[in-house]
C-alpha positions as CSV (number, residue, x, y, z in Angstrom):
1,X,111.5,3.9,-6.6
2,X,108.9,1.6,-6.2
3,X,106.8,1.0,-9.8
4,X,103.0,1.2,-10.0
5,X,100.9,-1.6,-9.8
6,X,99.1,-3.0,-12.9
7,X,95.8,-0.9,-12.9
8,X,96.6,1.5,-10.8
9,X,94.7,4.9,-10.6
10,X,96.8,7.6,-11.7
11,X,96.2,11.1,-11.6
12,X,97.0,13.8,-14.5
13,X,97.3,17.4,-13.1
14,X,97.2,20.0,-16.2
15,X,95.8,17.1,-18.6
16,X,94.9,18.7,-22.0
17,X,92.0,17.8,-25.1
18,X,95.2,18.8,-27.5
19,X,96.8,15.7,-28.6
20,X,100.1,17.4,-29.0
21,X,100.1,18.2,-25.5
22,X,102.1,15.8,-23.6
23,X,99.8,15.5,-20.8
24,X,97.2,14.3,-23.4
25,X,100.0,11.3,-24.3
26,X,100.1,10.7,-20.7
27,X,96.8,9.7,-20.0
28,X,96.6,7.9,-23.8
29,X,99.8,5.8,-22.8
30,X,98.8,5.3,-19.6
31,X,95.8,3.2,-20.9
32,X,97.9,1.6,-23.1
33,X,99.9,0.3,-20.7
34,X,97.1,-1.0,-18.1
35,X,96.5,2.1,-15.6
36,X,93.6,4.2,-14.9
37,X,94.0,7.8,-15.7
38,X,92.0,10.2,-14.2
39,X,92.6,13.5,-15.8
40,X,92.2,16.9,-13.8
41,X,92.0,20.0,-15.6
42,X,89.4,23.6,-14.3
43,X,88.0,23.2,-17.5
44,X,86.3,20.1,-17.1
45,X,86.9,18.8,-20.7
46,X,87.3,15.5,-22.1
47,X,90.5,13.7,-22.9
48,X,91.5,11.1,-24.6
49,X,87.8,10.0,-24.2
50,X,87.8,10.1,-20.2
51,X,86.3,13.0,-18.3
52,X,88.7,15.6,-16.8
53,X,87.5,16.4,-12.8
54,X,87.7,20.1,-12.0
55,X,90.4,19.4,-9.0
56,X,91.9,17.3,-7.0
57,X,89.4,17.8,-5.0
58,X,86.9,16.1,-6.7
59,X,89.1,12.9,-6.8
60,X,86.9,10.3,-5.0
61,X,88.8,7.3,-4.8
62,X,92.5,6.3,-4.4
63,X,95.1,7.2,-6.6
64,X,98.3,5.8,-6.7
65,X,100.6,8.3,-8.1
66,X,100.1,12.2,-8.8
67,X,101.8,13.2,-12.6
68,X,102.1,16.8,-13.1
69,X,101.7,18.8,-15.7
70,X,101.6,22.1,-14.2
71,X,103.8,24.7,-14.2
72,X,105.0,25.9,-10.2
73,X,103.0,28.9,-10.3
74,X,100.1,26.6,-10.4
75,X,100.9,23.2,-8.1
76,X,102.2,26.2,-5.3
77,X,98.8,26.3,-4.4
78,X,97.9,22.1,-4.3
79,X,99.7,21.2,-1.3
80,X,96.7,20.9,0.6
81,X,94.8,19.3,-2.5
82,X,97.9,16.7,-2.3
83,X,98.3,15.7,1.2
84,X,94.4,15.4,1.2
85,X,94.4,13.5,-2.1
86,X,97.8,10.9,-0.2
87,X,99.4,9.6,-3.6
88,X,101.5,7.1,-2.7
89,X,104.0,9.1,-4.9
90,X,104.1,12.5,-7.1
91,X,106.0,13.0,-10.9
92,X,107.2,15.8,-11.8
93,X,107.3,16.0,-15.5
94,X,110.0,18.1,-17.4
95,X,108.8,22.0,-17.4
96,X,106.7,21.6,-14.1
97,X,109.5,21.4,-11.5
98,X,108.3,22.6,-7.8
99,X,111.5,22.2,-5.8
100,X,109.1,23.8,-2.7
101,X,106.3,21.4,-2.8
102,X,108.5,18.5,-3.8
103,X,110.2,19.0,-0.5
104,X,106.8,19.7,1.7
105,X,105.6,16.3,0.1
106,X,108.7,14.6,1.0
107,X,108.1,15.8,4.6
108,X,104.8,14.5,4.6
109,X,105.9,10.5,3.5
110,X,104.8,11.2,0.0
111,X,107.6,10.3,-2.7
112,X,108.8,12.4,-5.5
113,X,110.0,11.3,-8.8
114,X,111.6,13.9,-11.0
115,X,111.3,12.3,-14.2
116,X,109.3,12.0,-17.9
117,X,106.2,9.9,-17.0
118,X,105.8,9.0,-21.3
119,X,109.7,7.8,-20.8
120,X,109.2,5.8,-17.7
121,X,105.9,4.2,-19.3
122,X,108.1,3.8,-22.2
123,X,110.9,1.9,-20.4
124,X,108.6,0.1,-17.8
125,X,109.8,2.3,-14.6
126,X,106.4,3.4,-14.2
């Protein structure tokens, strides 16, 4: 597993206003630590001060890495969003495991991490 570069844009699929929520630490800790979060969420809120995009969709520049925070009845239907989006890589955080897409990313190049994003920040495997 290759780490992120310093700066990187990164993704946050599910990202929440709640600061309990974990995807809310991701994209606080993900600042901390020197990336870019960009935090997608229908509602359109803010988090963590940044503005949340409506989808993937409306992603306009590159993004490294994909975290989600979705459960699978939700990220079965982003395939497409995905492969259009081409992270170099996509996390799946504990609780929003998609054995299906995982594998339909694989196929397409894209790797797959299976792992805590707030740990791997944490331990500097991000």
């Amino acid at each position: 597993m290759q780490k992120a570069a310093e700066g990187a844009r990164v993704a946050v699929l599910g990202a929440s206003p709640k600061e309990e929520r974990y995807s809310f630490k991701a994209v606080r800790m993900l600042k901390q630590h020197g990336f870019k979060p960009v935090p997608v969420h229908p509602a359109g809120h803010v988090v963590d001060g940044e503005p949340s995009l409506k989808s993937l969709d409306d992603v306009d520049q590159p993004v490294d890495t994909l975290t989600m925070y979705v459960g699978e009845k939700i990220s079965s239907g982003e395939l497409d969003r995905i492969l259009k989006l081409k992270p170099r890589r996509v996390v799946f955080n504990p609780g929003a495991e998609n054995e299906s897409l995982a594998k339909d990313l694989e196929k397409n190049g894209i790797e797959v991490v299976r792992a805590c994003t707030l740990v791997m920040l944490q331990t500097s495997q991000f």
